[in-house]
DRENPA-245690 format. One record per residue (C-alpha): residue in one letter; residue number from 1; x, y, z negated. Coordinates in pm, 1 decimal. Layout:
# DRENPA-245690
+------+-----+----------+----------+----------+
: type : seq :       xx :       yy :       zz :
+------+-----+----------+----------+----------+
:    a : NUM :        X :        Y :        Z :
...
+------+-----+----------+----------+----------+
END
This chain:
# DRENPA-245690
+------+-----+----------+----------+----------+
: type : seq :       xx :       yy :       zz :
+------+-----+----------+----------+----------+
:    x :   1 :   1508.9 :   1144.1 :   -544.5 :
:    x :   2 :   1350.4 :   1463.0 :   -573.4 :
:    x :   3 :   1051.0 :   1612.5 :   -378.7 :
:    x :   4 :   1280.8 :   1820.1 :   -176.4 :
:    x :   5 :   1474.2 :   1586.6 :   -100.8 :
:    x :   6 :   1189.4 :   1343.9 :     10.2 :
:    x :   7 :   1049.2 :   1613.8 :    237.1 :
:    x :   8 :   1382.6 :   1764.7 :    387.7 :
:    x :   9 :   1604.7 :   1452.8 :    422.8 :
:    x :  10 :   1936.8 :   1534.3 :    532.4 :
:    x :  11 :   2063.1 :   1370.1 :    844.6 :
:    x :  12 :   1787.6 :   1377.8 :   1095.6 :
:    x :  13 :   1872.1 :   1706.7 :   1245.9 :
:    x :  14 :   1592.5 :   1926.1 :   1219.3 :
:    x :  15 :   1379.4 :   1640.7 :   1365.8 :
:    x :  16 :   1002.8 :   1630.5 :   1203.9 :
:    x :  17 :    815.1 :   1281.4 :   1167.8 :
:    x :  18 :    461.2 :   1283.4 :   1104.8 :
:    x :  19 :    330.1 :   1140.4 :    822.1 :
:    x :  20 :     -0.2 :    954.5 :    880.2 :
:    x :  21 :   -338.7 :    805.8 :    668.5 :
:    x :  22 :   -465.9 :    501.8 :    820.9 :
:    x :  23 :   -793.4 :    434.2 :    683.5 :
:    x :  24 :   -963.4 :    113.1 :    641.6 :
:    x :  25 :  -1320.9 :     -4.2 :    591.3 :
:    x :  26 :  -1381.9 :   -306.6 :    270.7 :
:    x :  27 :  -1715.9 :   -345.9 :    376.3 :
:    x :  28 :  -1960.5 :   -295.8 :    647.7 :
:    x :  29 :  -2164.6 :    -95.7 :    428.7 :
:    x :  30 :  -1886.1 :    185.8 :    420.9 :
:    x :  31 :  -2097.7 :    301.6 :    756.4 :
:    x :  32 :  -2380.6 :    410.5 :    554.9 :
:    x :  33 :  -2242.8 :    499.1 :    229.7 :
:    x :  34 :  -1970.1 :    723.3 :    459.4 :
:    x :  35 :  -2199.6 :    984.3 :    481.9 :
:    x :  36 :  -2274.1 :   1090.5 :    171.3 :
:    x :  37 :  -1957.3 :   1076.4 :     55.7 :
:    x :  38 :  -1882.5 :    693.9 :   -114.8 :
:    x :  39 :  -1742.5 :    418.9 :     17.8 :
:    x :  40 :  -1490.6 :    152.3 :    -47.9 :
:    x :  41 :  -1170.4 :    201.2 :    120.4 :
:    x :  42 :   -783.0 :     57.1 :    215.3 :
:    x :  43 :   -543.5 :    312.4 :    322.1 :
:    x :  44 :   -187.4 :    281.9 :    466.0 :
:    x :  45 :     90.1 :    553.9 :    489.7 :
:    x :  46 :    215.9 :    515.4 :    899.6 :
:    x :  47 :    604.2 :    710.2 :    911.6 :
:    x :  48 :    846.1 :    576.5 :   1170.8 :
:    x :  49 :    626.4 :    388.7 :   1373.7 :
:    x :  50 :    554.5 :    114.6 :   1048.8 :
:    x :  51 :    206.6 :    109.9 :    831.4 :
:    x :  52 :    290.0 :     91.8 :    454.1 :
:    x :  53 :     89.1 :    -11.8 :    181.3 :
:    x :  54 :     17.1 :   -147.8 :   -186.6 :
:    x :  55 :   -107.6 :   -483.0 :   -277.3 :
:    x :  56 :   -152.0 :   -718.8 :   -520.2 :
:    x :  57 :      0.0 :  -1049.0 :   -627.6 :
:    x :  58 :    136.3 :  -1238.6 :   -957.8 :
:    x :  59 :    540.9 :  -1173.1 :   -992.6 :
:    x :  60 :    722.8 :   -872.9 :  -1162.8 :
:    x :  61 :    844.8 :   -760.0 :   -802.2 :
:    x :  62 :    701.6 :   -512.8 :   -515.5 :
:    x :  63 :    386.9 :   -509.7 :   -366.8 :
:    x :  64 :    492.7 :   -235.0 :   -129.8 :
:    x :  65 :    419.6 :   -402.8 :    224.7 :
:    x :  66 :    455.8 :   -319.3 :    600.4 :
:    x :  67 :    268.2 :   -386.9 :    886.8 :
:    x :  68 :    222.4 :   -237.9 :   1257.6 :
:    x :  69 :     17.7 :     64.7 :   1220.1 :
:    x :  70 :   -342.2 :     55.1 :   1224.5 :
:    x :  71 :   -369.5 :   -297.5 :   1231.9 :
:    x :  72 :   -377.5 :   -437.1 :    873.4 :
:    x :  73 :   -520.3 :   -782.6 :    832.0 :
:    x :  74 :   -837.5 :   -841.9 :    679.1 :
:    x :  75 :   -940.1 :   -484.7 :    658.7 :
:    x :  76 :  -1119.0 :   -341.4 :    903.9 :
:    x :  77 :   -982.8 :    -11.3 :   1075.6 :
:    x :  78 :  -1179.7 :    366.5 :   1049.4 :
:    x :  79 :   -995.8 :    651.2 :   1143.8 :
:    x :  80 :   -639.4 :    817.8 :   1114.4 :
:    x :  81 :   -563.0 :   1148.1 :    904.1 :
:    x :  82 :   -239.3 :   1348.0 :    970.0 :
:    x :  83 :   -136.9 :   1476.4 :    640.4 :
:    x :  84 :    210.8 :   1682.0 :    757.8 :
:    x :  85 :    553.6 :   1605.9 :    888.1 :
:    x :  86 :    880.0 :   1506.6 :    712.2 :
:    x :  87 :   1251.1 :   1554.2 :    864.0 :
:    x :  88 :   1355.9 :   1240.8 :    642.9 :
:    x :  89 :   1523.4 :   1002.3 :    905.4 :
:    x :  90 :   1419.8 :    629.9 :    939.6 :
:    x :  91 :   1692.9 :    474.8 :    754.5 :
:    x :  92 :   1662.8 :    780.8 :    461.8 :
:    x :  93 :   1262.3 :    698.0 :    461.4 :
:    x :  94 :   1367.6 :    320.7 :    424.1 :
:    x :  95 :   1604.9 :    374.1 :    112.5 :
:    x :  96 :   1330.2 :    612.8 :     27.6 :
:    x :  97 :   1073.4 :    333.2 :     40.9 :
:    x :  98 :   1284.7 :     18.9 :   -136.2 :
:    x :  99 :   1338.6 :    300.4 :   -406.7 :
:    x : 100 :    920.9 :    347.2 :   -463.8 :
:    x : 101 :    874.2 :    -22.0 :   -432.3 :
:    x : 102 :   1030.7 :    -59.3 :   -764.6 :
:    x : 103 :    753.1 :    156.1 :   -906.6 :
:    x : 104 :    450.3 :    -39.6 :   -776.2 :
:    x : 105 :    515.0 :   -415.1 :   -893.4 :
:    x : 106 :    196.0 :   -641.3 :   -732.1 :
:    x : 107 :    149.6 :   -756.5 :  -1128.4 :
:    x : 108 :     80.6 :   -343.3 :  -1195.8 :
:    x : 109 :   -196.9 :   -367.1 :   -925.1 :
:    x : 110 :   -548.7 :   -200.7 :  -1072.2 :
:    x : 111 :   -875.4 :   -142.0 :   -889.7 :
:    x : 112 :   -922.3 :    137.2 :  -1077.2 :
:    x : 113 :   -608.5 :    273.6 :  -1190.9 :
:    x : 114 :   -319.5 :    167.1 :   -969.7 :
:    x : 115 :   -422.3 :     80.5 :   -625.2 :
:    x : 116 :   -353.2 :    111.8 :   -273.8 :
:    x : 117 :   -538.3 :    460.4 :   -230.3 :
:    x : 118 :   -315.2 :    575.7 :   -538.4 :
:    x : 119 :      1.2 :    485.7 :   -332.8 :
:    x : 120 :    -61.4 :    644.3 :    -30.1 :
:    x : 121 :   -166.4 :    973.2 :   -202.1 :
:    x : 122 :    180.1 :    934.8 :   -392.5 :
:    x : 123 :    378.1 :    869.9 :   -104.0 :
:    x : 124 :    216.3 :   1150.5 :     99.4 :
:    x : 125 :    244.9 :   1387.1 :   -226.7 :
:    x : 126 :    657.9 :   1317.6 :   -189.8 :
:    x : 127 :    698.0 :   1320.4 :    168.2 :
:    x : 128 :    496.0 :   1608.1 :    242.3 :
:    x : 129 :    366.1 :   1774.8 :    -55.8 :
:    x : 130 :     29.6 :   1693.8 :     59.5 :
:    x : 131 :   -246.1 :   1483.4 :    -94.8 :
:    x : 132 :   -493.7 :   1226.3 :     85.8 :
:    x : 133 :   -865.5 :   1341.4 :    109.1 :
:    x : 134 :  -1060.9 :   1293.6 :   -262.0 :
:    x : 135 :  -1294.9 :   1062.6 :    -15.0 :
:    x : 136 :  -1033.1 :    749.5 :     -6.5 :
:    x : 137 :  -1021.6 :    720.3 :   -377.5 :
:    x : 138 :  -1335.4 :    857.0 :   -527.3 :
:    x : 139 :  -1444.0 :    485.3 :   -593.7 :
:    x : 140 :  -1146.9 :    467.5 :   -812.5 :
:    x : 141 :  -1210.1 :    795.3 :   -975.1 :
:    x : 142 :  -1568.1 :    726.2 :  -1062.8 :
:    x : 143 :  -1475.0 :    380.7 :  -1192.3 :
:    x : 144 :  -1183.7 :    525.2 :  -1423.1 :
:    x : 145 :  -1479.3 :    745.4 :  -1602.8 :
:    x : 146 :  -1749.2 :    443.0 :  -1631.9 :
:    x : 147 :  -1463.0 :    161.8 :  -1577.1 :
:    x : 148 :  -1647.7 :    -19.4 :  -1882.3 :
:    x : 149 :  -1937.7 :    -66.9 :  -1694.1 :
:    x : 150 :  -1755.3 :   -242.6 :  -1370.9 :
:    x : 151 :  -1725.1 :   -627.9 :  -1425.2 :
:    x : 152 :  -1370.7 :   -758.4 :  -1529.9 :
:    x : 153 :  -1332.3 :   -884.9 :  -1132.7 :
:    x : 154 :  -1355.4 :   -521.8 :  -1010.2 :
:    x : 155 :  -1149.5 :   -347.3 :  -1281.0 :
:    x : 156 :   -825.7 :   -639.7 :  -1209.7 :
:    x : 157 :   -759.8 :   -778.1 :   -908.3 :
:    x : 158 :   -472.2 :  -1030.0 :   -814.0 :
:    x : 159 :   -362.1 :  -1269.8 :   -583.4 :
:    x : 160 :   -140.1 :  -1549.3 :   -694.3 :
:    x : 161 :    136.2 :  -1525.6 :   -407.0 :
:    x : 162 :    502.8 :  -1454.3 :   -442.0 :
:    x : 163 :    640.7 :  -1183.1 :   -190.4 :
:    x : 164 :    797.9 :  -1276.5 :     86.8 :
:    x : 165 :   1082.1 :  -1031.8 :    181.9 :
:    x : 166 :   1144.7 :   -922.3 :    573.1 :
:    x : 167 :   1456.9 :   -725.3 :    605.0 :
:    x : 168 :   1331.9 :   -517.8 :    922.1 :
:    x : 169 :   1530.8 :   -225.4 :   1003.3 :
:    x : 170 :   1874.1 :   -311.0 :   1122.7 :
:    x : 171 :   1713.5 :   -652.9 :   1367.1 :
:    x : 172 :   1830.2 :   -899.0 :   1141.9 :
:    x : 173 :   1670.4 :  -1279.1 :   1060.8 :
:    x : 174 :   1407.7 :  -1219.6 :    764.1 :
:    x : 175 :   1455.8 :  -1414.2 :    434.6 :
:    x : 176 :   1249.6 :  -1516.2 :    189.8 :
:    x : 177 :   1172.5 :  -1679.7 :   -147.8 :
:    x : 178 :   1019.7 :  -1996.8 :   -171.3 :
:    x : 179 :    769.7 :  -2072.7 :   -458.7 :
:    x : 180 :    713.2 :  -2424.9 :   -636.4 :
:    x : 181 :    358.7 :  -2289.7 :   -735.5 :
:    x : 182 :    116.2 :  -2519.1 :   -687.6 :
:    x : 183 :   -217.7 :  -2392.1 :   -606.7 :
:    x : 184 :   -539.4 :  -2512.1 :   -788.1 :
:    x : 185 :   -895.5 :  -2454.7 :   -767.4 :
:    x : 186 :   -922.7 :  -2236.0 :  -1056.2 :
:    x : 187 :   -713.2 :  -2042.6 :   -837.4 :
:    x : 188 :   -865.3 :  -2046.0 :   -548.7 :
:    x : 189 :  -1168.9 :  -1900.5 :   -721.5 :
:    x : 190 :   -970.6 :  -1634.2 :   -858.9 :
:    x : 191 :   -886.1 :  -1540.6 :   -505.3 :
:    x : 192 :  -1203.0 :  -1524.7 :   -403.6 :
:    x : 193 :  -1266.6 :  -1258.9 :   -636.6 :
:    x : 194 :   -972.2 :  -1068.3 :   -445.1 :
:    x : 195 :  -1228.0 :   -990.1 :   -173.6 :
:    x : 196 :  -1056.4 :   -743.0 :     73.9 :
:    x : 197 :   -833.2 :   -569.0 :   -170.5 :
:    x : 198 :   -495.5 :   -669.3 :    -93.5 :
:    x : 199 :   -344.3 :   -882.1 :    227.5 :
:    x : 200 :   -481.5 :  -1234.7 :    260.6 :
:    x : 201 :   -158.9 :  -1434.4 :    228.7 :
:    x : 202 :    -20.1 :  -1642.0 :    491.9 :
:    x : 203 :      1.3 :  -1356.4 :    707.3 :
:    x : 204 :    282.6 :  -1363.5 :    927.7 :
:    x : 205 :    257.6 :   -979.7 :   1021.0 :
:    x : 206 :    267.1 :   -835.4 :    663.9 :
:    x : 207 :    628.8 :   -849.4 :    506.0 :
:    x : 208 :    708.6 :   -684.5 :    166.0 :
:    x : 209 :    903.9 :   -404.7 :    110.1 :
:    x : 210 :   1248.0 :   -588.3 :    -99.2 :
:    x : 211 :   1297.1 :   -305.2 :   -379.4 :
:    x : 212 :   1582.2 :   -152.6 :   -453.3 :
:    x : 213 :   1647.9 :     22.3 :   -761.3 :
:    x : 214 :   1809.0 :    381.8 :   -776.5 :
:    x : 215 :   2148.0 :    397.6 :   -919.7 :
:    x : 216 :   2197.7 :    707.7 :  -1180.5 :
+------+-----+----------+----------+----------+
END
């Protein structure tokens, strides 16, 4: 699907959306480090009245998730930034969206390279042909010039959780894969490493996006 096509939609009549940036603190020290520009931050794309976003786990399959706007778990919630407006209807934005999830696997997750700020800044490039402020992601940017310097912990980040898949828009019972993983306590020290970067699992309010891949 091209740009166009991603901003326009077809069958929504004329009718504009807006396209949102919910931002996120990581840390309580974002409120001093704000100001000058730095800061360590979770964003989520809002269209359609549902918060999207990018996280991490183990499995070849998508780490595009949804939740109700402004109130992702385990972050803590700054501000809102309108980026623009796109006349793609809901159930267009939601073959839209199963279509990107295919692109951002929770195995291809990267602190530095491939995160949630880099999502929402793609997503907001196609919808709108706007970008999310440099402020979101400069973390990421300054880390991709001196990543060699960040410990192994910041530079990969994971969480050891297979997706569980909500099918949302046409009010029908969710489903979801069931894992015989076992978890141990190396693992649970891995996860600790996780921090705040992608949704704690076990959260009933965050359901991944099921991907669906784009026929040619």
């Amino acid at each position: 699907m091209g740009n166009e096509e991603s901003r326009t939609g077809k069958n929504n009549g004329g009718i504009e959306t807006p396209v949102v940036l919910n931002v996120y603190d990581l840390t309580p020290l974002n409120h001093y480090t704000y100001w000058f520009g730095f800061g360590i931050f979770h964003s989520g794309i809002e269209v359609h009245g549902m918060e999207y976003g990018f996280g991490a786990h183990d499995f070849p399959a998508s780490g595009v998730f949804e939740v109700e706007p402004r109130c992702c778990p385990g972050f803590i919630y700054r501000s809102s930034i309108s980026l623009g407006r796109t006349s793609m209807s809901q159930s267009e934005f939601r073959t839209f969206i199963e279509r990107i999830a295919s692109e951002y696997h929770g195995d291809t997750y990267h602190l530095i390279t491939k995160n949630c700020n880099h999502f929402t800044d793609d997503i907001a490039s196609r919808l709108t042909d706007n970008r999310i402020p440099g402020w979101v992601n400069r973390l990421a940017r300054a880390g991709n010039v001196c990543s060699c310097l960040l410990p192994e912990s910041l530079q990969v980040t994971t969480v050891k959780q297979l997706p569980e898949y909500h099918e949302c828009l046409d009010g029908t019972e969710s489903s979801s894969v069931d894992s015989p993983h076992e978890h141990t306590e190396s693992e649970d020290t891995d996860q600790d490493k996780v921090l705040l970067l992608s949704p704690k699992p076990g959260y009933a309010d965050v359901a991944f996006i099921r991907e669906v891949e784009e026929h040619r």
